[in-house]
BAFIVO-14058 format. One record per residue (C-alpha): residue number from 0; residue in one letter; x, y, z. Coordinates in Angstrom, 2 decimals, always signed. Example, Ala and Ser with C-alpha at 12.3 -4.5 7.8 and 13.67 -1.06 7.14 Angstrom:
{nr 0	rest A	X +12.30	Y -4.50	Z +7.80}
{nr 1	rest S	X +13.67	Y -1.06	Z +7.14}
# end
This chain:
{nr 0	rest X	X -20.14	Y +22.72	Z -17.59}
{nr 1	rest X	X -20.05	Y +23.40	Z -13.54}
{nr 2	rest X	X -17.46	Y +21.49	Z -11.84}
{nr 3	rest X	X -19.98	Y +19.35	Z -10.25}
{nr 4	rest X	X -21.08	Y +18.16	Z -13.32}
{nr 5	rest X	X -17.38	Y +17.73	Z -14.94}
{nr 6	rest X	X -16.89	Y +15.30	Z -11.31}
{nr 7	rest X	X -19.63	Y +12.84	Z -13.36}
{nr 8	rest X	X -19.39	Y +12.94	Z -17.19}
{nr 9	rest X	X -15.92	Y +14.28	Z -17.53}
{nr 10	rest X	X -13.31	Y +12.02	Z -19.59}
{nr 11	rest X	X -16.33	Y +9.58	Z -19.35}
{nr 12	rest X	X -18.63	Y +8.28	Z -22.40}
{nr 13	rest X	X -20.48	Y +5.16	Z -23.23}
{nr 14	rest X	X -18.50	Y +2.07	Z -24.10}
{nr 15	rest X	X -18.16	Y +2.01	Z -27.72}
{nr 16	rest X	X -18.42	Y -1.79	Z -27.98}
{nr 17	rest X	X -21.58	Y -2.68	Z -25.49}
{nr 18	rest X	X -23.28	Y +1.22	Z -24.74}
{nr 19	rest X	X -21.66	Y +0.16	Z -20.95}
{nr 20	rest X	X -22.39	Y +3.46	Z -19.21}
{nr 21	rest X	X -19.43	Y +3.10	Z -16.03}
{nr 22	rest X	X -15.95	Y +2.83	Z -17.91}
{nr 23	rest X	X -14.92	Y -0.85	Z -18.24}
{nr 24	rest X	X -11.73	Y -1.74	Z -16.95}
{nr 25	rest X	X -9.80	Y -2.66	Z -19.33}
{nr 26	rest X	X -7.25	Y -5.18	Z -17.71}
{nr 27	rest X	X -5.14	Y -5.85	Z -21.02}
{nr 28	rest X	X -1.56	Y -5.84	Z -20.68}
{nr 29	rest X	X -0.90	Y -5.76	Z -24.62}
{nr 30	rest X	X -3.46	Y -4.55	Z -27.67}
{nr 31	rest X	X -3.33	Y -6.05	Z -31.13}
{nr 32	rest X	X -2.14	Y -3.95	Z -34.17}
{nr 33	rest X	X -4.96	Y -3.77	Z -36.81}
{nr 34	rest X	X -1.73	Y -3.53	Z -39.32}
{nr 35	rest X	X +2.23	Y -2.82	Z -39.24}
{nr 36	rest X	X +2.76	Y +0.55	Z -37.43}
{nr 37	rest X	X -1.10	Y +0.53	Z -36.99}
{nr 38	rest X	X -3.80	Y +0.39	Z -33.44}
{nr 39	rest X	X -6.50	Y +1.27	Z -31.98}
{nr 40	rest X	X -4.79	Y +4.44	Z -29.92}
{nr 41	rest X	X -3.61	Y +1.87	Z -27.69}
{nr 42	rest X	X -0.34	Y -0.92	Z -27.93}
{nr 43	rest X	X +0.80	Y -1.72	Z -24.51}
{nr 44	rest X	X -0.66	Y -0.66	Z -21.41}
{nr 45	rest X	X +2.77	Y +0.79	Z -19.54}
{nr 46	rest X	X +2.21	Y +3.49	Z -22.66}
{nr 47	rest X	X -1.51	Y +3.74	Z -22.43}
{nr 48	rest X	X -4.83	Y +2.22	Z -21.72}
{nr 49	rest X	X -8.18	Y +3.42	Z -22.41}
{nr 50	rest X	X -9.41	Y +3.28	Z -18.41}
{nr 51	rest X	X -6.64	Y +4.94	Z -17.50}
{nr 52	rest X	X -6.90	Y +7.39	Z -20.24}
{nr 53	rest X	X -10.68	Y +8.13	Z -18.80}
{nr 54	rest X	X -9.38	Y +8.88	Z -15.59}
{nr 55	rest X	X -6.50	Y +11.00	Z -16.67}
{nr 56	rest X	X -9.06	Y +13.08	Z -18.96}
{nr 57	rest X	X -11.29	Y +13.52	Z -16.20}
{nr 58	rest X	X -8.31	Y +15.16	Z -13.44}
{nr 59	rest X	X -7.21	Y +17.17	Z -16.17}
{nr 60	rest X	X -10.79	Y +18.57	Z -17.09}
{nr 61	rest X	X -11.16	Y +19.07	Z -13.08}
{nr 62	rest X	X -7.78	Y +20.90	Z -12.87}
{nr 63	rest X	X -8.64	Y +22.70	Z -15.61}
{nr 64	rest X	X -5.11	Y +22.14	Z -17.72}
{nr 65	rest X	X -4.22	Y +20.66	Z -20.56}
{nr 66	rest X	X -2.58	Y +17.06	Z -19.67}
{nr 67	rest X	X -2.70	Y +14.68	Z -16.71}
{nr 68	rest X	X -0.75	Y +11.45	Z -16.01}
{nr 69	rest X	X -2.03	Y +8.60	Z -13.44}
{nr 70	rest X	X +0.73	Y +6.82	Z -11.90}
{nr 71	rest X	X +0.96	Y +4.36	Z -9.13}
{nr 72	rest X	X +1.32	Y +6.53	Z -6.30}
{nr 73	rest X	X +1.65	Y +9.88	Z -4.89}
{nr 74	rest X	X +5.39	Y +9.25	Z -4.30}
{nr 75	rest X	X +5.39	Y +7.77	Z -8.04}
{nr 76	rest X	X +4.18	Y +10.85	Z -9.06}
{nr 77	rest X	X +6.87	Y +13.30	Z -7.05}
{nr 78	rest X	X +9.64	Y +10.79	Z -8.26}
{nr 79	rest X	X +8.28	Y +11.40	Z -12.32}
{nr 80	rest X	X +8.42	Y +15.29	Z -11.20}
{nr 81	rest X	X +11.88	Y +14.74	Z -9.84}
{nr 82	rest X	X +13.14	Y +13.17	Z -13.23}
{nr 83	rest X	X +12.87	Y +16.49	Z -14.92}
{nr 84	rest X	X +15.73	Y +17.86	Z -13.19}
{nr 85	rest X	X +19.48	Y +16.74	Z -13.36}
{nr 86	rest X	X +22.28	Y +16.75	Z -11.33}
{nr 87	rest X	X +23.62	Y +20.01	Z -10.37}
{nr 88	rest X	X +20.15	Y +21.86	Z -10.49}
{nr 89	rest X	X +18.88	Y +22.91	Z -7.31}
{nr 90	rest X	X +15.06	Y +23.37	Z -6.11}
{nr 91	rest X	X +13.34	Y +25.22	Z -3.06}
{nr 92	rest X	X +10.73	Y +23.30	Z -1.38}
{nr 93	rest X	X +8.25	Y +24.34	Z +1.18}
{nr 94	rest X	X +9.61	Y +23.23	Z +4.84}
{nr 95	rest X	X +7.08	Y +21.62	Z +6.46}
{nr 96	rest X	X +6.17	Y +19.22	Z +3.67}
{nr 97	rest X	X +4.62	Y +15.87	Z +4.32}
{nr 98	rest X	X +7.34	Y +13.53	Z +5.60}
{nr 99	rest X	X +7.66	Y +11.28	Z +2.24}
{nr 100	rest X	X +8.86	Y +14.34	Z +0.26}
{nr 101	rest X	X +11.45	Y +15.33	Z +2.82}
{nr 102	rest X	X +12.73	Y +12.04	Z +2.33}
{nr 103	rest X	X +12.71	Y +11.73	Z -1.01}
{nr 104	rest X	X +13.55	Y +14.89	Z -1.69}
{nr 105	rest X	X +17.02	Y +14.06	Z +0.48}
{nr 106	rest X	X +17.55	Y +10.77	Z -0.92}
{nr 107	rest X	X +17.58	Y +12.75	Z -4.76}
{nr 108	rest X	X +20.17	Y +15.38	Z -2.87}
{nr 109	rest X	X +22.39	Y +12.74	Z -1.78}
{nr 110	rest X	X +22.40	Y +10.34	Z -4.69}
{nr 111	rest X	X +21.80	Y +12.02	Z -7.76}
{nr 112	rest X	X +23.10	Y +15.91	Z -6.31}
{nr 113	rest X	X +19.97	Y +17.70	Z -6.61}
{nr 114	rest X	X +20.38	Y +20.18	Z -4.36}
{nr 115	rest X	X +16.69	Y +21.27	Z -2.44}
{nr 116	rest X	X +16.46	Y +24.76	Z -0.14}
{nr 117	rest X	X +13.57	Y +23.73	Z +2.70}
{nr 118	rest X	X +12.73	Y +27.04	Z +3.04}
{nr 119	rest X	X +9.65	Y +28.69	Z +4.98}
{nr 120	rest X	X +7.05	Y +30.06	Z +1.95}
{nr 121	rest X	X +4.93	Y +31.60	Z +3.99}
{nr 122	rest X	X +6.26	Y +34.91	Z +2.60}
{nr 123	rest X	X +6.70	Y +34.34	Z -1.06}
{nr 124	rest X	X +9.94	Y +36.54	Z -1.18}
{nr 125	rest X	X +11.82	Y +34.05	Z +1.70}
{nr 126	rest X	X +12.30	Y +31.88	Z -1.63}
{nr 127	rest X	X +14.86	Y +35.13	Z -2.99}
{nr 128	rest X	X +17.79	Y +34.41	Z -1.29}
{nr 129	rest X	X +18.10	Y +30.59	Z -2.23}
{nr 130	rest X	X +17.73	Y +31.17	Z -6.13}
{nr 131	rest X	X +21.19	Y +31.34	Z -8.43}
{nr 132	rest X	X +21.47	Y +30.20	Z -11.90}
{nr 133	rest X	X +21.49	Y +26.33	Z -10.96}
{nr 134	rest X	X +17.76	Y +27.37	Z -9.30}
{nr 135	rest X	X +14.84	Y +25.30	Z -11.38}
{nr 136	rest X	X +11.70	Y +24.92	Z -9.80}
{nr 137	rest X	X +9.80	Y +26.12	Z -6.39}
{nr 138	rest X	X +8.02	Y +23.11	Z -4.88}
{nr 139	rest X	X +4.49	Y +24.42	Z -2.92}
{nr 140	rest X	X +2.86	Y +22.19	Z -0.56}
{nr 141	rest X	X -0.57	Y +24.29	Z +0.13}
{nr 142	rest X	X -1.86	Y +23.81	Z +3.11}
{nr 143	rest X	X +1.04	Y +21.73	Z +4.70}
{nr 144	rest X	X +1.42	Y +18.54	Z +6.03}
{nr 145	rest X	X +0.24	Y +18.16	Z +8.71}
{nr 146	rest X	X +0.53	Y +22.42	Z +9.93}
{nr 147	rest X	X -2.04	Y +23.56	Z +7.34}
{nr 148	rest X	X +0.15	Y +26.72	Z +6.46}
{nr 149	rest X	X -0.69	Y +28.13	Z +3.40}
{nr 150	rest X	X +1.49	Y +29.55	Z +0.86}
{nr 151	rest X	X +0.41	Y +32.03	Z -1.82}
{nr 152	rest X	X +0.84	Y +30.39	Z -4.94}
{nr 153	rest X	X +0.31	Y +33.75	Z -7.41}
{nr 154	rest X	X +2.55	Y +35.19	Z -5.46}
{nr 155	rest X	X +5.27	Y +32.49	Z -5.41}
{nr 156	rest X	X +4.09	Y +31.76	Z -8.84}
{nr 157	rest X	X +4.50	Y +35.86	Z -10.24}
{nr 158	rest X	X +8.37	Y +35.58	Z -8.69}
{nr 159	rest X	X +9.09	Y +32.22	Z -9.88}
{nr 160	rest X	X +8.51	Y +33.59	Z -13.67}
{nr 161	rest X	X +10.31	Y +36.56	Z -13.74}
{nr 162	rest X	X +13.38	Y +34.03	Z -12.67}
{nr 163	rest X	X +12.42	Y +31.11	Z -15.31}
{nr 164	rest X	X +11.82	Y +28.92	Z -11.96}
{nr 165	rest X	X +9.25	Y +26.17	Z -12.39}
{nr 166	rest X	X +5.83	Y +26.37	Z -9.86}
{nr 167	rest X	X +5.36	Y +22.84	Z -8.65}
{nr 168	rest X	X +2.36	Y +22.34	Z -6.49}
{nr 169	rest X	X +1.18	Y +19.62	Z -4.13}
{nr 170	rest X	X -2.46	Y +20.09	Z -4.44}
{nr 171	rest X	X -3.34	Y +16.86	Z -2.43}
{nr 172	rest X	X -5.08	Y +18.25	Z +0.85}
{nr 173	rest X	X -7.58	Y +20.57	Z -0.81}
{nr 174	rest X	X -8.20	Y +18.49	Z -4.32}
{nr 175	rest X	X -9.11	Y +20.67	Z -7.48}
{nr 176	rest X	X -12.54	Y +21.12	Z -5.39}
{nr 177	rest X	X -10.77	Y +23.15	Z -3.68}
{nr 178	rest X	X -8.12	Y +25.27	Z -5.13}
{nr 179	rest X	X -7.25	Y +25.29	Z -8.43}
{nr 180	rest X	X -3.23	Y +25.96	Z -8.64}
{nr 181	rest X	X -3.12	Y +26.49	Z -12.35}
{nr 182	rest X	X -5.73	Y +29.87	Z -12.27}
{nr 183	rest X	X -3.04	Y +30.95	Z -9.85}
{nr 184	rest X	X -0.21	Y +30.65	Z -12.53}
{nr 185	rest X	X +1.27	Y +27.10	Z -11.15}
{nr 186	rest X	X +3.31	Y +24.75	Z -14.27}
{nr 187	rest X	X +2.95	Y +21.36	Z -12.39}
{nr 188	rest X	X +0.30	Y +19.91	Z -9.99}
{nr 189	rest X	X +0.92	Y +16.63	Z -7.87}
{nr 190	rest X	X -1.70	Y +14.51	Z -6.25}
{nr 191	rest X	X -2.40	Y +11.57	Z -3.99}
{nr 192	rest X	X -4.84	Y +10.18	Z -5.54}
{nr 193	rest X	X -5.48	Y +7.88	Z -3.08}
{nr 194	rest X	X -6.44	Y +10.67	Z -0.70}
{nr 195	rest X	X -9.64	Y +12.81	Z -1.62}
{nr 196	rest X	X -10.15	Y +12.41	Z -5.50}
{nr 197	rest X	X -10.68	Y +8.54	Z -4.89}
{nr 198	rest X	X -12.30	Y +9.06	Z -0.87}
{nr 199	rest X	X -12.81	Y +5.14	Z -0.14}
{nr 200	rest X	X -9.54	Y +4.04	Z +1.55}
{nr 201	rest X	X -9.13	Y +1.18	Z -0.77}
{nr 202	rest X	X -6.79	Y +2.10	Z -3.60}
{nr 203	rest X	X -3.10	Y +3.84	Z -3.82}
{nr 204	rest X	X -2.65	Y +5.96	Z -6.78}
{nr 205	rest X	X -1.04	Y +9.34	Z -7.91}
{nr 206	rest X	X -1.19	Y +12.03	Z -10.97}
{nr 207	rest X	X +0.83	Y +14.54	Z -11.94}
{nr 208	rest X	X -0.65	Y +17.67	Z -14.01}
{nr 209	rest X	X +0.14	Y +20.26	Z -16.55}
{nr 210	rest X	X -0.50	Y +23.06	Z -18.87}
{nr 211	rest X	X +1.97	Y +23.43	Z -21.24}
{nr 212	rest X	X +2.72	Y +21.10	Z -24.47}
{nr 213	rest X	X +6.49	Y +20.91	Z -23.65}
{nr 214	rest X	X +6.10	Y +20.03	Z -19.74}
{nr 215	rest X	X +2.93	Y +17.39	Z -21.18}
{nr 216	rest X	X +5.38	Y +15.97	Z -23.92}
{nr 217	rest X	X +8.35	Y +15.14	Z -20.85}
{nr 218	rest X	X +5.68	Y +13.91	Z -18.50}
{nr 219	rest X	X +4.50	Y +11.17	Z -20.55}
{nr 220	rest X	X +7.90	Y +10.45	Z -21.84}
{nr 221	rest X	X +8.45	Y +10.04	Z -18.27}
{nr 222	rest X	X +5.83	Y +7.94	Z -16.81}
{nr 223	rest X	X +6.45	Y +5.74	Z -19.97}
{nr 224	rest X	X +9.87	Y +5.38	Z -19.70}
{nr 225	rest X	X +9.88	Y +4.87	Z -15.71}
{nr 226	rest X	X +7.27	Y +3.15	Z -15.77}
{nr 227	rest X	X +5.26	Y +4.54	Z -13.25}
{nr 228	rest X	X +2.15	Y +4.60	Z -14.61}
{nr 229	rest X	X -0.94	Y +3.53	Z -13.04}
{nr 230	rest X	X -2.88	Y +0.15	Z -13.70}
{nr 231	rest X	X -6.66	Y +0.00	Z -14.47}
{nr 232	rest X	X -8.40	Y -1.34	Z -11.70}
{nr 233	rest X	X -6.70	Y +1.69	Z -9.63}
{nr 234	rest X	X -7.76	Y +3.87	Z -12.39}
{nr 235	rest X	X -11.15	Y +2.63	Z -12.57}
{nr 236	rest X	X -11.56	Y +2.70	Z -8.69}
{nr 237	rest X	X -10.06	Y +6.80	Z -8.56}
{nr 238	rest X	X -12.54	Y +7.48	Z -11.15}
{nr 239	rest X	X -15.61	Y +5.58	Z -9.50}
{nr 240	rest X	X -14.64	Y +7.79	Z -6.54}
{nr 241	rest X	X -14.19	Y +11.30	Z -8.24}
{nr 242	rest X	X -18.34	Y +10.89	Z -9.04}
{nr 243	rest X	X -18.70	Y +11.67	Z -5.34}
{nr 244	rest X	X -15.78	Y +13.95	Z -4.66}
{nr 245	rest X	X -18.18	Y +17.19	Z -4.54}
{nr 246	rest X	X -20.45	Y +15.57	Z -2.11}
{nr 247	rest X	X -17.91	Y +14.35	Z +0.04}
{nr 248	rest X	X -15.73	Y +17.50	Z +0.38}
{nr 249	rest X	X -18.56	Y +19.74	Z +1.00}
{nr 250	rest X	X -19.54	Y +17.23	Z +4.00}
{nr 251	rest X	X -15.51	Y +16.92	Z +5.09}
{nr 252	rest X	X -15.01	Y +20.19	Z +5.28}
{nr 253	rest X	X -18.45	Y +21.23	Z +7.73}
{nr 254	rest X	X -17.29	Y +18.35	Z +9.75}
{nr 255	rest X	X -13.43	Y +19.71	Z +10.09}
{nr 256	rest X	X -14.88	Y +23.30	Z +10.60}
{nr 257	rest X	X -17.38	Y +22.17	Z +13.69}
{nr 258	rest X	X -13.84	Y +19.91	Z +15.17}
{nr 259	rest X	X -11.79	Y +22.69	Z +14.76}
{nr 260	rest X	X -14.32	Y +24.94	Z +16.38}
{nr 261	rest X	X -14.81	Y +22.87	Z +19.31}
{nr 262	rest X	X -11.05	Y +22.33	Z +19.73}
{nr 263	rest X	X -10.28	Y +25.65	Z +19.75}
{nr 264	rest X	X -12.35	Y +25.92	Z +23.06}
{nr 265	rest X	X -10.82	Y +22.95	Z +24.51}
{nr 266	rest X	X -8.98	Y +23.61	Z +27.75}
{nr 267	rest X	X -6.04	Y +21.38	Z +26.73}
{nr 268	rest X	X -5.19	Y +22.25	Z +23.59}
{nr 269	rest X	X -3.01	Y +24.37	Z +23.38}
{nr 270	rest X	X -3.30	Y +25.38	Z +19.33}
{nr 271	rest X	X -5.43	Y +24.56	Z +16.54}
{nr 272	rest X	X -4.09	Y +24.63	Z +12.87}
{nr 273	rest X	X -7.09	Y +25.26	Z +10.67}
{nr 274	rest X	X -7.22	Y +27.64	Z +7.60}
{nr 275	rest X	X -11.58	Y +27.87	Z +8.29}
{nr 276	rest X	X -10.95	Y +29.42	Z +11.85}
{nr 277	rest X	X -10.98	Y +32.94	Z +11.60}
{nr 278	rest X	X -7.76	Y +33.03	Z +14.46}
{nr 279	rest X	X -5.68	Y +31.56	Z +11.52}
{nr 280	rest X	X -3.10	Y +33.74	Z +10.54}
{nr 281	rest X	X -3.64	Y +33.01	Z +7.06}
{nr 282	rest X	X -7.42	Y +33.09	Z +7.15}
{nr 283	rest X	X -7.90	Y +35.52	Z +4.64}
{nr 284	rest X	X -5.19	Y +33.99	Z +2.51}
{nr 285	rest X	X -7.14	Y +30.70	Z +2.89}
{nr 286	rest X	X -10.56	Y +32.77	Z +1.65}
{nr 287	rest X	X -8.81	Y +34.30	Z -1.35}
{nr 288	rest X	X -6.79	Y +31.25	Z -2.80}
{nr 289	rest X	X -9.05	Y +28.54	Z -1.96}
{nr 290	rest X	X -12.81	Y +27.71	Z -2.28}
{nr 291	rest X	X -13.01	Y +25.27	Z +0.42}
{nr 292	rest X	X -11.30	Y +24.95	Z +3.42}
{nr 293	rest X	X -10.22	Y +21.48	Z +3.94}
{nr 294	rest X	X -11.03	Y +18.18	Z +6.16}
{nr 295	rest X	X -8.06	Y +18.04	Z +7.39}
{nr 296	rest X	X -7.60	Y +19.59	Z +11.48}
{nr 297	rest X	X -4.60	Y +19.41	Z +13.90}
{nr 298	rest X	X -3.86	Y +20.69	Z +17.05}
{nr 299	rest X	X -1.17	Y +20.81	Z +19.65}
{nr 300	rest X	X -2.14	Y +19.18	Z +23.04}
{nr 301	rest X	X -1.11	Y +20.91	Z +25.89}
{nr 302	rest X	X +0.52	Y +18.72	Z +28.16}
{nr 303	rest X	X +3.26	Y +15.58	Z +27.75}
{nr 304	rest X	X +3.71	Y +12.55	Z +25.03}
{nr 305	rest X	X +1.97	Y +10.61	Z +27.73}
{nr 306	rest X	X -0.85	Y +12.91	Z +27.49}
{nr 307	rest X	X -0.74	Y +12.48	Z +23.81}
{nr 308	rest X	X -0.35	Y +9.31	Z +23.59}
{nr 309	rest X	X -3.83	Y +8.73	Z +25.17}
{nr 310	rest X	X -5.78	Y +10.92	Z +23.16}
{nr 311	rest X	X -4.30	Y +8.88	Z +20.49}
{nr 312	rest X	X -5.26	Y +5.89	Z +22.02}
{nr 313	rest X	X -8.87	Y +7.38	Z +23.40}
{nr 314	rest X	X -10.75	Y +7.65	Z +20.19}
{nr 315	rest X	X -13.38	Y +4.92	Z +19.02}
{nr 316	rest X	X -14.34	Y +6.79	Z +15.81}
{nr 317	rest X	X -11.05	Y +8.42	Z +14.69}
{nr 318	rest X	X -8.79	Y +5.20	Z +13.87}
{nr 319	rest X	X -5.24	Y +5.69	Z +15.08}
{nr 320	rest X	X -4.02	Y +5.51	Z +11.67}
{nr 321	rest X	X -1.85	Y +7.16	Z +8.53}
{nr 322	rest X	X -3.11	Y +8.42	Z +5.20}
{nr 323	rest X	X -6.35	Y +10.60	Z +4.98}
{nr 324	rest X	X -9.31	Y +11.79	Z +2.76}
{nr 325	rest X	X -11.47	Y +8.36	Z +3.10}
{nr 326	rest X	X -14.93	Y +8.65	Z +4.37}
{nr 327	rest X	X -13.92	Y +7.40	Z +7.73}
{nr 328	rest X	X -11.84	Y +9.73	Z +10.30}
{nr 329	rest X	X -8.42	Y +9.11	Z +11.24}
{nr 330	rest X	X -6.32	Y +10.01	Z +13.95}
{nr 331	rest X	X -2.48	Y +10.53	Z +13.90}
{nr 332	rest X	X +1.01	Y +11.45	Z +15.41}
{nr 333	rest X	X +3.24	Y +13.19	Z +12.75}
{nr 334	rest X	X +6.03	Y +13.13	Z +14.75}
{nr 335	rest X	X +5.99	Y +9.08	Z +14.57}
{nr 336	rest X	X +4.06	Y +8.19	Z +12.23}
{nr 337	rest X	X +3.59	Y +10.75	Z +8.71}
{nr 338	rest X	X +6.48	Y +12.30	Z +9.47}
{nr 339	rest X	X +8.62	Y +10.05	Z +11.47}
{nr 340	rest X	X +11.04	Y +10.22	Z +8.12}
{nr 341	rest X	X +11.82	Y +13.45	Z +8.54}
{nr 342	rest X	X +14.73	Y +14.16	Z +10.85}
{nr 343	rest X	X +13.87	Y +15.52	Z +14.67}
{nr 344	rest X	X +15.75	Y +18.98	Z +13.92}
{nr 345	rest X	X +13.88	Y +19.48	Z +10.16}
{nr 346	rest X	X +10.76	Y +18.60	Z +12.30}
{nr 347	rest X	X +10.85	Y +20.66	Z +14.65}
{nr 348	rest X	X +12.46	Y +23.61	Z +13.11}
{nr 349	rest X	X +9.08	Y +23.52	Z +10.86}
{nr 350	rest X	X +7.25	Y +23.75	Z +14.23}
{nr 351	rest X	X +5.81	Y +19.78	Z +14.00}
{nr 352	rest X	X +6.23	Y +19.54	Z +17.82}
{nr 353	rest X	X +5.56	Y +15.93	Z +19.49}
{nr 354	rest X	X +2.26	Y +17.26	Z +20.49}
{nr 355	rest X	X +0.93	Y +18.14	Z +17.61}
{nr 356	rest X	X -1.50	Y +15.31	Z +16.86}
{nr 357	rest X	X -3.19	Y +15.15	Z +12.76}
{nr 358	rest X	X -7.17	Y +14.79	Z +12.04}
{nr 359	rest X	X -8.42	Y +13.64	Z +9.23}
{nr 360	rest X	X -12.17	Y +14.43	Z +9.48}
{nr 361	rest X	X -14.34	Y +12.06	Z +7.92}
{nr 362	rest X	X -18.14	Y +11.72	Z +6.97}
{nr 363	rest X	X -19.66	Y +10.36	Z +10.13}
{nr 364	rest X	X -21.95	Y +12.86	Z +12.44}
{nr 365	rest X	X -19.71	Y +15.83	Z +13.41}
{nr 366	rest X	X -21.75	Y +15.62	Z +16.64}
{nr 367	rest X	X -20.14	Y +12.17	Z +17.03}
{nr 368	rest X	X -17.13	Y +13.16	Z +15.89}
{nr 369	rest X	X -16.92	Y +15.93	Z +18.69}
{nr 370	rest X	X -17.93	Y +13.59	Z +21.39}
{nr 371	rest X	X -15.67	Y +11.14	Z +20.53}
{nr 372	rest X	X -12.86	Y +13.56	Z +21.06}
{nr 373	rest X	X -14.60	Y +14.80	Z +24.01}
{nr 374	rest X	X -13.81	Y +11.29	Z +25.69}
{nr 375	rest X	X -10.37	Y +11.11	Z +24.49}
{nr 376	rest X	X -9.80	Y +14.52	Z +25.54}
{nr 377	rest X	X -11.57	Y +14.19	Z +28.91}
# end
């Protein structure tokens, strides 16, 4: 079936019990045995539940891979990833990552001694130098947070095999509408589900991805044993909001490509980070790897944090807030807000200036959009 289709029926049937066509949620902490050693598929929900089963059939059918696991967060689902690796391994992760995993990714380096390279992947062969025998994985965040630089994930993919390195990728920004990691030879896929597969602003949730029975096997142990799993309503809410994920990213991304456009003509901005522009350096990368390009827009204002800080302030449509992917559009300052976790030298060397200011584009008019910015702008 087309993807479209897999958005709506995938890891979904009729309720067994009632012929309820929508999933039910099933908000049971514990399900009874029919006999010693024997259930239904199902004994206590921290190991499995049917809604959340639904929605994990669904990303994985999306993804196109073999197993998927729903867990709390986005973070929950980087910290299961994390747990593969033990102390003394060491990982290379792309340097201008969303904020959270910078952190995170230091806090496991400092308590546990993981050791993580934040290296620029822009060129898959920068990732060379930094891999020994301790080397275990190559973490891809494609396009970054919030610079939109791509990375070519066959290519860092093709090198990471012929060194036994796991390809971990953050597929968050573009959702499996648009890119699918795993055709271009990635082991692990991470998501925000709160962001585009659920759309609505109203639920947190992550899953973690992957196509091989030994990698599935740890995962669940994982999620299981961590306890990071996510809890039905969430489930049932990401999976209400996949139905419309094709609709919505077709609309996000003709919205971000008329911003991005008009920025780029703007007299005080100084840069515009957009993979759909055909001035992106990595434009043709973005074409090749990717079927859509993206809601997501930022720019660099040309002029001082004062300056900035009253575009941020200017908007009436884009809320001055975090997160992204809802229907509404956002407006936000990495440098203080996404990715005010990640120290001012890290930031900066990854280019993440103070004016660079983060859009995400939501479903409103892109007319209104533009004017809205227009004002802020002035």
């Amino acid at each position: 079936m087309s993807f479209q289709t897999d958005t709506i029926h995938a890891g979904v049937e009729p309720d067994k019990a009632y012929g309820a066509i929508m999933t039910p949620i099933y908000q049971s902490s514990t399900f009874v045995f029919e006999d010693i050693g024997k259930h239904r598929g199902f004994d206590y929900t921290r190991s499995g539940n049917p809604t959340r089963k639904a929605l994990e059939d669904s990303i994985s059918a999306l993804e196109g891979c073999s197993c998927a696991v729903a867990v709390t967060t986005g973070m929950a689902a980087i910290t299961t990833v994390l747990n593969l690796f033990h102390a003394g391994d060491e990982i290379i992760c792309t340097d201008d990552c969303y904020g959270g995993t910078s952190r995170l990714m230091k806090t496991v380096e400092e308590h546990f001694n993981i050791r993580v390279h934040f290296v620029n992947l822009q060129n898959a062969e920068n990732l060379l130098p930094y891999v020994n025998e301790r080397t275990k994985a190559v973490w891809v965040e494609t396009p970054s947070n919030p610079l939109l630089n791509l990375v070519d994930i066959a290519a860092v993919a093709a090198l990471s095999k012929t060194r036994a390195l796991l390809t971990i990728v953050d597929n968050t920004f573009l959702s499996p509408y648009g890119q699918k990691p795993f055709e271009l030879g990635a082991d692990i896929v991470v998501h925000s589900t709160t962001k585009y597969l659920n759309g609505h602003s109203d639920v947190v949730g992550g899953a973690v991805l992957s196509n091989s029975e030994d990698l599935d096997a740890k995962l669940k142990f994982l999620v299981n044993a961590l306890g990071t799993c996510a809890q039905p309503f969430d489930c049932w809410l990401v999976l209400r909001g996949i139905k419309t994920l094709v609709l919505r990213m077709r609309e996000h991304e003709r919205n971000a490509q008329a911003v991005a456009e008009y920025l780029q003509g703007h007299p005080r901005v100084k840069r515009v980070f957009y993979p759909g522009l055909q001035a992106h350096p990595q434009h043709e990368l973005a074409r090749k790897q990717q079927k859509s390009f993206g809601g997501m827009v930022s720019f660099e204002l040309d002029g001082t944090i004062d300056d900035v800080n009253r575009v941020l302030k200017g908007t009436r449509l884009f809320s001055l807030a975090e997160s992204l992917g809802g229907v509404e559009s956002l407006i936000e300052h990495p440098a203080t807000m996404s990715h005010a976790s990640m120290d001012r030298e890290h930031r900066l060397a990854a280019g993440i200036t103070d004016n660079v200011i983060r859009l995400s584009v939501g479903l409103e008019d892109g007319i209104d959009l533009i004017e809205d910015l227009g004002r802020a702008l002035g």
